[in-house]
PDB file of N, CA, C and O in Angstrom:
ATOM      1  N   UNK A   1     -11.844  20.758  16.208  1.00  0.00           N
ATOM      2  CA  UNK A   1     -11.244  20.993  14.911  1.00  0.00           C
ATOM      3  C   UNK A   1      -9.740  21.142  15.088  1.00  0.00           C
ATOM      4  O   UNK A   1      -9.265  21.665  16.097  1.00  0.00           O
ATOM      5  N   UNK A   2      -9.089  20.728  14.206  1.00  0.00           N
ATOM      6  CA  UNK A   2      -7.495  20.690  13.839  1.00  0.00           C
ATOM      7  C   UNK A   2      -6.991  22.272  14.004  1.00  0.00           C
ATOM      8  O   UNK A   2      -7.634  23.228  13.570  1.00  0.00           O
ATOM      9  N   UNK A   3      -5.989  22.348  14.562  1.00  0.00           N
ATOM     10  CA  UNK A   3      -5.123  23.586  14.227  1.00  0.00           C
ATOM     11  C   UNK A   3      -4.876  23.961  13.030  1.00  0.00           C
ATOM     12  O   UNK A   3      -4.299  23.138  12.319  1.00  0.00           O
ATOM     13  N   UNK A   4      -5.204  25.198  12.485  1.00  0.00           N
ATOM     14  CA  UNK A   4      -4.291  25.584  11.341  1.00  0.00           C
ATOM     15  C   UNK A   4      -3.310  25.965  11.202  1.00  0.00           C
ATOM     16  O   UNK A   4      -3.094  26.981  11.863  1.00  0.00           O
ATOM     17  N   UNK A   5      -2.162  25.473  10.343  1.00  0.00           N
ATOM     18  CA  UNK A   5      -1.150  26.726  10.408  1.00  0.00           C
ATOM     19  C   UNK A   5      -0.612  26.957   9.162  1.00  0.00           C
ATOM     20  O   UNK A   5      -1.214  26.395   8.247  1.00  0.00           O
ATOM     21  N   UNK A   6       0.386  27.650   8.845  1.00  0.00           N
ATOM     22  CA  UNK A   6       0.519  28.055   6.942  1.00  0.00           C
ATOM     23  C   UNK A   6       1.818  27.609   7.001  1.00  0.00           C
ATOM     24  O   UNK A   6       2.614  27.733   7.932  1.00  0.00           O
ATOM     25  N   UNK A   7       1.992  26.991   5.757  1.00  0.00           N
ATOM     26  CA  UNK A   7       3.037  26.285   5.267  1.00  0.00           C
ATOM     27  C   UNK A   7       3.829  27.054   4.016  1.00  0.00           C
ATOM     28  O   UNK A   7       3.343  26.963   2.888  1.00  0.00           O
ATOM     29  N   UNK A   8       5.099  27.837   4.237  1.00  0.00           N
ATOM     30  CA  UNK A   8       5.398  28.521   3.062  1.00  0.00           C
ATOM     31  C   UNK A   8       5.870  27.365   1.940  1.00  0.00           C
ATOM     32  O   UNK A   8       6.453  26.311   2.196  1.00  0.00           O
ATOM     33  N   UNK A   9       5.358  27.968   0.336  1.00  0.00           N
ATOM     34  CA  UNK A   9       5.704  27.307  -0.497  1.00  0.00           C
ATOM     35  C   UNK A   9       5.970  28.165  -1.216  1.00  0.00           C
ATOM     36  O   UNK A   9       5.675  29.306  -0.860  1.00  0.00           O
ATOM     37  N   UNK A  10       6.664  27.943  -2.571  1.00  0.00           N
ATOM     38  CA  UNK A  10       6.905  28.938  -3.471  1.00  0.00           C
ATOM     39  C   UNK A  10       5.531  28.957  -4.646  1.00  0.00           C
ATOM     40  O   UNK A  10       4.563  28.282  -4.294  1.00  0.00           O
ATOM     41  N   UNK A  11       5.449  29.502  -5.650  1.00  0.00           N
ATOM     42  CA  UNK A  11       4.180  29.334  -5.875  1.00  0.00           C
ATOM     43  C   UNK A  11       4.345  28.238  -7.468  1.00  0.00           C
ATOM     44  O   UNK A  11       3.384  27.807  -8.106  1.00  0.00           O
ATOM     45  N   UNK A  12       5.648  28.028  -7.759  1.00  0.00           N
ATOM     46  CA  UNK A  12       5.658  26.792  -8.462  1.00  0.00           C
ATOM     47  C   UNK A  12       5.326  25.553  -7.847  1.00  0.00           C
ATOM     48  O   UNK A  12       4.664  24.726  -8.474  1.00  0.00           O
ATOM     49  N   UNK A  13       5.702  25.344  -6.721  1.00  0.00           N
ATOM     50  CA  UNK A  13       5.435  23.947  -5.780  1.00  0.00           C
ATOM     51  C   UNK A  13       3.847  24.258  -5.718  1.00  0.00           C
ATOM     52  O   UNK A  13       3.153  23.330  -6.134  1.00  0.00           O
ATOM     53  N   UNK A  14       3.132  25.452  -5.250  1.00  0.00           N
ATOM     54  CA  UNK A  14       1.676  25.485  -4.946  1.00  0.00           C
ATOM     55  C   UNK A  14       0.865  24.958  -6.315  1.00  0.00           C
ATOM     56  O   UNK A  14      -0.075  24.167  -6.383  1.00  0.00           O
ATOM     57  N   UNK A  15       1.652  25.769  -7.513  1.00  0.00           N
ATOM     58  CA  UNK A  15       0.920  25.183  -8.689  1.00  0.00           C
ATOM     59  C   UNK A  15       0.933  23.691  -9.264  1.00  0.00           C
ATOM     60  O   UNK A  15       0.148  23.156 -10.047  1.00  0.00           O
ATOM     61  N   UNK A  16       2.012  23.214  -8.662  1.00  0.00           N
ATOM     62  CA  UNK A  16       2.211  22.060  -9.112  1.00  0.00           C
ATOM     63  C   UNK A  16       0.792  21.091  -8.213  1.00  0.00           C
ATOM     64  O   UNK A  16      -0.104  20.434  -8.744  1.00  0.00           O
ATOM     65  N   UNK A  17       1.089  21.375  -6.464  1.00  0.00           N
ATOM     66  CA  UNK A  17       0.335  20.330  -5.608  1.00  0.00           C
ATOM     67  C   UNK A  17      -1.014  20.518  -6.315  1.00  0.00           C
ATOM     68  O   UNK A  17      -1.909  19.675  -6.265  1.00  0.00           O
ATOM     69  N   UNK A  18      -1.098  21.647  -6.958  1.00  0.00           N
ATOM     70  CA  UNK A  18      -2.947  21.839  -7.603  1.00  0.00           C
ATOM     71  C   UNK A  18      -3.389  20.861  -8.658  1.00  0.00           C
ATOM     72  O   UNK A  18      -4.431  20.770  -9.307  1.00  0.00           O
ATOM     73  N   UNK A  19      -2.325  20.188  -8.630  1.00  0.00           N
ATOM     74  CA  UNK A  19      -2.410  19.280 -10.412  1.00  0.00           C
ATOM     75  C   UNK A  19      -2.771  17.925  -9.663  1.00  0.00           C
ATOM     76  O   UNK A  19      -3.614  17.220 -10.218  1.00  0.00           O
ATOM     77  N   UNK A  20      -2.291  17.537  -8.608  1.00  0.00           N
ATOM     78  CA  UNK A  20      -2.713  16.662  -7.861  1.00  0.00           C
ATOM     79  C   UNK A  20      -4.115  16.811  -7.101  1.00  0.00           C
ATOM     80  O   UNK A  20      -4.647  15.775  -6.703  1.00  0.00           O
ATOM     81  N   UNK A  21      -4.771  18.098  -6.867  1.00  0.00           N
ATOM     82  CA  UNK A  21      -6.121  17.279  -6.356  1.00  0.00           C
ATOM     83  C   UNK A  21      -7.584  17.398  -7.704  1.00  0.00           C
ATOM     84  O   UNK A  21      -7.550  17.290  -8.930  1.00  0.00           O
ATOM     85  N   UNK A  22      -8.491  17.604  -6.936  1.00  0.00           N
ATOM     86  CA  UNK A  22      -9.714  18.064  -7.688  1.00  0.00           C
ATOM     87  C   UNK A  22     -10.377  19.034  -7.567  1.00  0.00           C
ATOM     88  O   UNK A  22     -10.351  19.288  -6.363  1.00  0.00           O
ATOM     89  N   UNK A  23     -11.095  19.909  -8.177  1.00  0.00           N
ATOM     90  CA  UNK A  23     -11.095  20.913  -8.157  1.00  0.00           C
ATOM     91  C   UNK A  23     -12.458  21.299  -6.922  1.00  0.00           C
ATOM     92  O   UNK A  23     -13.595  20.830  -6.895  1.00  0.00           O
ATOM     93  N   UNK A  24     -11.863  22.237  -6.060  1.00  0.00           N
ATOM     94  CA  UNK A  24     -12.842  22.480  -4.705  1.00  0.00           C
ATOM     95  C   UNK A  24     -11.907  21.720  -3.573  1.00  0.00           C
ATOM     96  O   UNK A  24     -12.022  22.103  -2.409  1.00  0.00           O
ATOM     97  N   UNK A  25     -11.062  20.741  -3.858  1.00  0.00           N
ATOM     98  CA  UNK A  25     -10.579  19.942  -2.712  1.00  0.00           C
ATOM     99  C   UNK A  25      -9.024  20.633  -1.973  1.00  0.00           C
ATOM    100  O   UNK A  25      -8.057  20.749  -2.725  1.00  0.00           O
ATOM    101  N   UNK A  26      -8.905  21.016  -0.642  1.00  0.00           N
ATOM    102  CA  UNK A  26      -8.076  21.820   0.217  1.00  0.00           C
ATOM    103  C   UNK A  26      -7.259  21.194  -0.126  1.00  0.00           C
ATOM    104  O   UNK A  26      -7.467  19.985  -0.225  1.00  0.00           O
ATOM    105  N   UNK A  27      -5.830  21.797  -0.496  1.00  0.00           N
ATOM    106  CA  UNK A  27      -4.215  21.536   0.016  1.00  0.00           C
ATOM    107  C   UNK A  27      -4.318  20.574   1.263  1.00  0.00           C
ATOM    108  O   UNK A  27      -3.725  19.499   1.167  1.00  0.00           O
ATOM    109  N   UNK A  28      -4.937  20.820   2.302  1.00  0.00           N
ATOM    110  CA  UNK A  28      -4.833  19.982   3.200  1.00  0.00           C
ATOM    111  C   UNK A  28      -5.580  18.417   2.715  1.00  0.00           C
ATOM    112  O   UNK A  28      -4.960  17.418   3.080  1.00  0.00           O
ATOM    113  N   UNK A  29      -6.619  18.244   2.073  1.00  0.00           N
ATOM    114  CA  UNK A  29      -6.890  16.871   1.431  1.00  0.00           C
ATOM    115  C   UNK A  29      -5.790  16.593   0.637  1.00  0.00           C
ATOM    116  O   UNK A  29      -5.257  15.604   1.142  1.00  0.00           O
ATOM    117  N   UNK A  30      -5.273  16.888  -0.178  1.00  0.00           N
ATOM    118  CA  UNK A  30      -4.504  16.909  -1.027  1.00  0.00           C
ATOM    119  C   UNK A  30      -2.935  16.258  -0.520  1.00  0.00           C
ATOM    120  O   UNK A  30      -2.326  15.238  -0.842  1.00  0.00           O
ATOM    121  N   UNK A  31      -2.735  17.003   0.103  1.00  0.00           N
ATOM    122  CA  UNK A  31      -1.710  16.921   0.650  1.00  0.00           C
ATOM    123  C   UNK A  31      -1.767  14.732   1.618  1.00  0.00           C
ATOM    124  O   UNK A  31      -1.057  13.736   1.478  1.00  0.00           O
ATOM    125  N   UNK A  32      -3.043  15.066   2.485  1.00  0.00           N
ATOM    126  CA  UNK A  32      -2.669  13.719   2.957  1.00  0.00           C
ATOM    127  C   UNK A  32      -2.890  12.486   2.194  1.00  0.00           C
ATOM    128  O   UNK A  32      -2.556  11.321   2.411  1.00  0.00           O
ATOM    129  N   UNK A  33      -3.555  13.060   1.220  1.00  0.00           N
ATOM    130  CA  UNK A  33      -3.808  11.929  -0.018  1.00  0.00           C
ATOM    131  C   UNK A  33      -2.555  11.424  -0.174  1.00  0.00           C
ATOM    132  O   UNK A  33      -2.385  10.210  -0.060  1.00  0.00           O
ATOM    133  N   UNK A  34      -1.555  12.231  -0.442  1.00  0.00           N
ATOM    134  CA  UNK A  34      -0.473  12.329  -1.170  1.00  0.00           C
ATOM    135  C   UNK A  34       0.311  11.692   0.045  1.00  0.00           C
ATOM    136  O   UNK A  34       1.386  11.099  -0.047  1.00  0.00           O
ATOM    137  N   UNK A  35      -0.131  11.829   0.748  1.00  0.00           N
ATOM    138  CA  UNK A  35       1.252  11.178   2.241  1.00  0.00           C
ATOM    139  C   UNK A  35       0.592   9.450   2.585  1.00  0.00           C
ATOM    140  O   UNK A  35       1.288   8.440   2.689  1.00  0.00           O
ATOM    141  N   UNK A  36      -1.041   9.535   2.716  1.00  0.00           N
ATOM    142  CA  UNK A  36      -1.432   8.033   2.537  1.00  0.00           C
ATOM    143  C   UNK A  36      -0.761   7.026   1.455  1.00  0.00           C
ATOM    144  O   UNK A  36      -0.500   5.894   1.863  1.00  0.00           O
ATOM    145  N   UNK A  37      -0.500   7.309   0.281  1.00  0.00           N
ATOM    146  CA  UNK A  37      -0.043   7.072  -1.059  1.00  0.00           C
ATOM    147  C   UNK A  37       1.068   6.762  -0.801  1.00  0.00           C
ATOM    148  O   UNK A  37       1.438   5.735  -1.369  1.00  0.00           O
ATOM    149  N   UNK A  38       2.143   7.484   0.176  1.00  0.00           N
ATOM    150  CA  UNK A  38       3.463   7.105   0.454  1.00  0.00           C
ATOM    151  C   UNK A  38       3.412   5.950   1.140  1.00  0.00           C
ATOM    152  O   UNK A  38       3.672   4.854   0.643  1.00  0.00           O
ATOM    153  N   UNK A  39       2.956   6.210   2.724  1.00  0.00           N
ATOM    154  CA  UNK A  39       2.846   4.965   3.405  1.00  0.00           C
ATOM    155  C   UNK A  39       2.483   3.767   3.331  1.00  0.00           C
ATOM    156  O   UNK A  39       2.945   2.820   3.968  1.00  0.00           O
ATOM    157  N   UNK A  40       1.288   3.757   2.223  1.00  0.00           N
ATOM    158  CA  UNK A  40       1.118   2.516   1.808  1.00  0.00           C
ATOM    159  C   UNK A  40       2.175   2.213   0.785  1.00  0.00           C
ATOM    160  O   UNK A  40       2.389   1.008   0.924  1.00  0.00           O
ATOM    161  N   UNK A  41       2.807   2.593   0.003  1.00  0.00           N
ATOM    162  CA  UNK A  41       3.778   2.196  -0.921  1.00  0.00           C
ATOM    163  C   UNK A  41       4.735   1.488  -0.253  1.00  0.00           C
ATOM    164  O   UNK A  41       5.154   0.422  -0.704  1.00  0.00           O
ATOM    165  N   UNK A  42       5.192   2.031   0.927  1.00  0.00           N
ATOM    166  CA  UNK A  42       6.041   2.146   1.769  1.00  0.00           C
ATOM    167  C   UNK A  42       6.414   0.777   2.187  1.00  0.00           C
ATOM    168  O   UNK A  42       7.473   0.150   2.212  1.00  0.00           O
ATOM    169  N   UNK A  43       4.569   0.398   2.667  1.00  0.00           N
ATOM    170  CA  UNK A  43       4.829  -0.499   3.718  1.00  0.00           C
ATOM    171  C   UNK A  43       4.307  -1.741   2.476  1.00  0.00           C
ATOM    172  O   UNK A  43       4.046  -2.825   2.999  1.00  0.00           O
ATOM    173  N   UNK A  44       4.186  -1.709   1.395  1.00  0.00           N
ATOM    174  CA  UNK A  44       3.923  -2.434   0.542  1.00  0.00           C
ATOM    175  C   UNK A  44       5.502  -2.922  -0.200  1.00  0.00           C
ATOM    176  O   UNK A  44       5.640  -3.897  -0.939  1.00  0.00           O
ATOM    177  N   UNK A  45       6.130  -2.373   0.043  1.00  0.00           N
ATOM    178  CA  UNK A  45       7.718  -2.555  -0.456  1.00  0.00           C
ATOM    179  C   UNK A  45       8.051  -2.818   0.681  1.00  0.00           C
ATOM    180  O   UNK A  45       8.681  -3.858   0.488  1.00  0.00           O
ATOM    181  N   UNK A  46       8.086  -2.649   1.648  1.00  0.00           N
ATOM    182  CA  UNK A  46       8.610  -3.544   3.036  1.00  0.00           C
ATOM    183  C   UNK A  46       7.793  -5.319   3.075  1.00  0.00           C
ATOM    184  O   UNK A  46       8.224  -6.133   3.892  1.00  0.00           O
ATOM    185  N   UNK A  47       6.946  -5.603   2.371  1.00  0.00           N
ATOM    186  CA  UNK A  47       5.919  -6.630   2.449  1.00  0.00           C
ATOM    187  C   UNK A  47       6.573  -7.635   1.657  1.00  0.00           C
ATOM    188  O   UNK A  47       6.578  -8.834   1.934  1.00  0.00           O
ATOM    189  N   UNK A  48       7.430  -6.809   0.113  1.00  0.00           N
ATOM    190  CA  UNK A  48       7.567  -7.510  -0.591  1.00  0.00           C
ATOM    191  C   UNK A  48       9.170  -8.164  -0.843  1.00  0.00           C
ATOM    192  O   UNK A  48       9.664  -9.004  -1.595  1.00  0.00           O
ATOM    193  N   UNK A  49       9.718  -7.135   0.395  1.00  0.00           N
ATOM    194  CA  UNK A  49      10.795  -7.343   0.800  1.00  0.00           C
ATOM    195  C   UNK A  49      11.283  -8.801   2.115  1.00  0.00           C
ATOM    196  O   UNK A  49      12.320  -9.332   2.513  1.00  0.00           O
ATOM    197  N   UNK A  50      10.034  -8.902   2.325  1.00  0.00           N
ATOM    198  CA  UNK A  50       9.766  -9.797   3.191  1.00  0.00           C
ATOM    199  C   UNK A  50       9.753 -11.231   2.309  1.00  0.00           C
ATOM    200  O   UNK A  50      10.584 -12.140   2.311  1.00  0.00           O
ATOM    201  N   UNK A  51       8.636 -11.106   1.636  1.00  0.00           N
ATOM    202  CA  UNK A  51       8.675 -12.392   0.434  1.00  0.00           C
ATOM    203  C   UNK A  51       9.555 -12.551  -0.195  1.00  0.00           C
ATOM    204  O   UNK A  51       9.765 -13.696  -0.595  1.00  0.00           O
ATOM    205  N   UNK A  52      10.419 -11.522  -0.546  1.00  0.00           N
ATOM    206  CA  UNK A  52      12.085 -12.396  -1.152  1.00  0.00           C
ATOM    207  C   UNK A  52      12.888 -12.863  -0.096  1.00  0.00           C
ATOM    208  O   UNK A  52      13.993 -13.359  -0.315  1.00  0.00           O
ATOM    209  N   UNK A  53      12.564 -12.780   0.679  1.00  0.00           N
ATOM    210  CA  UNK A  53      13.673 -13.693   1.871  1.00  0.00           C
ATOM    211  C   UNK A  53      12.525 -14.705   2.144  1.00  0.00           C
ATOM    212  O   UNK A  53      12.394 -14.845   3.359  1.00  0.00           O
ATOM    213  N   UNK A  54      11.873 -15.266   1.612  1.00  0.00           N
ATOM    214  CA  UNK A  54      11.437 -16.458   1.946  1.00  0.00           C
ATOM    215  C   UNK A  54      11.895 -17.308   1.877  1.00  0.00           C
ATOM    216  O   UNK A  54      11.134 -18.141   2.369  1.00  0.00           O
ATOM    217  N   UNK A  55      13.000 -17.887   1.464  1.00  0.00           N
ATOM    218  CA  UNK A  55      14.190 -18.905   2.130  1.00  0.00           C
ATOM    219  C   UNK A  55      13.881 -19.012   4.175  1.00  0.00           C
ATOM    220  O   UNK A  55      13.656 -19.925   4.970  1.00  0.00           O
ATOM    221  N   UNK A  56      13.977 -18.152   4.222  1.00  0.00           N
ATOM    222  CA  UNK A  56      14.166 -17.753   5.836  1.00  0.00           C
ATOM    223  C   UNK A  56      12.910 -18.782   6.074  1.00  0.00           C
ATOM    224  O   UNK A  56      13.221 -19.800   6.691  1.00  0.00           O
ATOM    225  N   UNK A  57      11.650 -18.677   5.710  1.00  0.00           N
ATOM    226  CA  UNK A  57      10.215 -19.042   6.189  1.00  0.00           C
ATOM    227  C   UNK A  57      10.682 -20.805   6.497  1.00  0.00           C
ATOM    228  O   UNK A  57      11.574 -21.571   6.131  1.00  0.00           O
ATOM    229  N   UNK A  58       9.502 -20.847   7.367  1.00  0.00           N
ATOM    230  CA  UNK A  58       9.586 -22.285   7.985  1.00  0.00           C
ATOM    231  C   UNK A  58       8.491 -22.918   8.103  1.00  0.00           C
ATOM    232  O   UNK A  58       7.809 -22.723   9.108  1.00  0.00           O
ATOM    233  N   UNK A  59       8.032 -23.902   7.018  1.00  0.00           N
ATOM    234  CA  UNK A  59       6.901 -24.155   6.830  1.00  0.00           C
ATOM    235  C   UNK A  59       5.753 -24.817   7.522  1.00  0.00           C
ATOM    236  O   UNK A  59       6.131 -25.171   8.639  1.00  0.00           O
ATOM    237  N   UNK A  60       4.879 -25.031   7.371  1.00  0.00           N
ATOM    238  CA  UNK A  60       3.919 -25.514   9.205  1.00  0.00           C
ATOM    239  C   UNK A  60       3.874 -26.824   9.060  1.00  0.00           C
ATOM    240  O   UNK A  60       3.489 -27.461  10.041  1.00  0.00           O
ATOM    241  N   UNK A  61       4.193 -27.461   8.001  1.00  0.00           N
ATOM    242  CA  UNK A  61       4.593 -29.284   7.935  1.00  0.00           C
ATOM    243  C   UNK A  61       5.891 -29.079   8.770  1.00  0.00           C
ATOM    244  O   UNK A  61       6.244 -29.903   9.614  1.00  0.00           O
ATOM    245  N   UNK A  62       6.533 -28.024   8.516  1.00  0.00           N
ATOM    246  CA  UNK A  62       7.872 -28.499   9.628  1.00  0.00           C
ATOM    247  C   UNK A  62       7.807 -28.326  11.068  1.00  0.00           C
ATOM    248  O   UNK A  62       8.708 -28.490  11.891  1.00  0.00           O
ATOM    249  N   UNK A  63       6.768 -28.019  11.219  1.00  0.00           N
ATOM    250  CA  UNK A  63       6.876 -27.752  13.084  1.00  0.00           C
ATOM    251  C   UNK A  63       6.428 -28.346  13.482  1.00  0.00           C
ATOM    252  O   UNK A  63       6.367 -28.352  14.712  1.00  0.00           O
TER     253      UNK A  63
END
């Protein structure tokens, strides 16, 4: 099992992260929900950043 450790928050930030999960589900679900959600955004705007420079691409009739 994972280490625990406590994360100070104020208790507006605590009330707020509560609006984000479901009810019974840990700060700690919650929380990585919320960080999965980033990374994929993340790397989904890096993807699409890729497809506007498709000028750059070199097509497989050309090789």
């Amino acid at each position: 099992m994972a280490e625990i450790t406590t994360i100070p928050v104020t208790k507006a930030i605590r009330n707020r992260l509560k609006t984000y999960g479901l009810k019974g589900e840990t700060y700690n679900n919650i929380l990585q929900h919320l960080m999965d959600e980033v990374d994929y955004d993340e790397f989904m705007e890096h993807q699409y950043k890729i497809l506007e420079e498709k000028e750059k691409f070199v097509s497989l009739d050309e090789i």
